[in-house]
Structures are given as structure tokens and as C-alpha cells.
N, C-alpha and C positions, 0 to 999 in steps of 0.2 A: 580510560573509561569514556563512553558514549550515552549520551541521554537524548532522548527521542520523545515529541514533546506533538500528542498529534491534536486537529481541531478540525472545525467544519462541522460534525454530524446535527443529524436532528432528524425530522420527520414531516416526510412528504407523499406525495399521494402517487400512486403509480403512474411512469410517464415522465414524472418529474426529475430535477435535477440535483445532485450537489458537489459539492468541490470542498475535497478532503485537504488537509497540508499537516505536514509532520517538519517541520525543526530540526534538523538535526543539529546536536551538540557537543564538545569536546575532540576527543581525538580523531576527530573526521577524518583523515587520511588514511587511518584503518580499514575502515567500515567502507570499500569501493562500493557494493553490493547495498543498498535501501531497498527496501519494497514494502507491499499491503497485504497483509493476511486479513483473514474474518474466518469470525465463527458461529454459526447459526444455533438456537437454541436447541441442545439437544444433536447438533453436531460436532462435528471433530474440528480443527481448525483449518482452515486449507488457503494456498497462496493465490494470490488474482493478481497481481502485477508488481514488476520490478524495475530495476534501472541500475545498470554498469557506469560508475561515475569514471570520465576519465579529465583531462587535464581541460580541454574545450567544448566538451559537451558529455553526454550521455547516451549509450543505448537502451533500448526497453526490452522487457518480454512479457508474454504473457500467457498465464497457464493453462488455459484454455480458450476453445471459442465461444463458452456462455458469456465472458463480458470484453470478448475482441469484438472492435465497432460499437461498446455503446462505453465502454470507460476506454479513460488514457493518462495515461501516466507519463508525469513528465518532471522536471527539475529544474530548479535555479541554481546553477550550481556557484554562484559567488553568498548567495544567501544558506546554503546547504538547507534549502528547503525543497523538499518532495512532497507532490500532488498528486491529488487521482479525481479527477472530472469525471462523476457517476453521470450520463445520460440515459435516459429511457429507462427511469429503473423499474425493476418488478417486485412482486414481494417478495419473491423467495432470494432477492436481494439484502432482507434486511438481516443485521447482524453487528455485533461489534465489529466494529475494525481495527485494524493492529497496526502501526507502523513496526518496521524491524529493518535490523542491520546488520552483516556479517563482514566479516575478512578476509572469506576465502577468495583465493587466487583467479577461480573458476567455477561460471556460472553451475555446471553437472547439475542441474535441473533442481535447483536451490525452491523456484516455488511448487515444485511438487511435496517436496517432504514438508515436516512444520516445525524446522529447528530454526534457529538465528541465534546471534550472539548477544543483540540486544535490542530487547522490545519496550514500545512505550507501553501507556495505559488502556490505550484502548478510545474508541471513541463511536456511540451507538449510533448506526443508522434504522432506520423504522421505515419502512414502505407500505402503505397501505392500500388495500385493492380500491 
């Protein structure tokens, strides 16, 4: 089992900044694959950035270019804590956010779809104009 343990959100003014971080816990060796979903009120859930853990570091991706250049996602990987530095947010930024964890082998465009093996709680960000 895996548990995913996220924090950071709150509520800031557009422009502003925050800095998400998820925990990761238990069978960490499993789960190569962390990343951030969100889901806006009234929408579907969709993915915004992840990261390939491997033995000395991490690689990233990210699902689109509405938040390539103003978020980044990154890792500690001795702490198995995963980050997402929101800059320059806007409103149609605000939404819960999700950390999430999977086992697959390969990335095959993991933040497009909105499945994972295992999701934290969620944690609200609010932007306001």
C-alpha cells in the first residue's frame, strides 16, 4: 500500500504564488510515477504535472502548455516528497489538487487520462481575480 499525504494549498490573489508538496508513503518502490491532477468545479479531473522517480534523480512532464513556464514540479527523492511551485497563477487555476501514484512501467501519457493507483486527499487552491 501507498499513502499520499498532500499540503500547501490555500488562497491567493492572481499573480501569486504557492508551493504544493505530497509525502509520499509505504511501498514507495512501487509507485516510480507521482504526479498532480486537479479538478475545477464542475469539471473533470485532468493531469498538470508529474515525475519518473528513478535511483539519482527524477524526470518531469507536463500535460500541457497552460502551466509549462509558470508551475514545476520537482522531487526529493531521499524524503519521497513531491512538489509543484504554482507561479503566476490565474483563476481558472483554482481547483483541488490531487497528488497521485501509479506502477506502471511507462509513462504512455499517464497525465492525459485521470486514473492512478493511488490518490491523496486532495488539497484546495482558490485564485482570485
Amino acid at each position: 500500500q501507498v499513502q499520499l499525504v498532500e499540503s500547501g494549498g490555500g488562497s491567493v490573489e492572481a499573480g501569486g504564488s504557492l508551493r504544493l508538496s505530497c509525502v509520499v508513503s509505504g511501498d514507495t518502490e512501487r509507485v516510480r510515477y507521482r504526479g498532480w491532477f486537479r479538478q475545477a468545479p464542475g469539471a473533470e479531473r485532468e493531469g498538470v504535472a508529474a515525475v519518473y522517480t528513478y535511483a539519482s534523480g527524477y524526470a518531469t512532464f507536463y500535460a500541457d502548455d497552460s502551466v509549462k513556464g509558470r508551475f514545476t514540479v520537482s522531487q526529493d527523492n531521499a524524503k519521497n516528497t513531491l512538489y509543484l511551485q504554482m507561479n503566476i497563477l490565474k483563476p481558472e487555476d483554482t481547483a483541488i489538487y490531487y497528488c497521485a501514484a501509479d506502477g506502471r512501467l511507462r509513462y504512455d501519457g499517464w497525465l492525459t487520462g485521470r486514473s492512478a493507483d493511488y490518490w491523496g486527499h486532495g488539497t484546495q487552491v482558490t485564485v482570485s481575480s
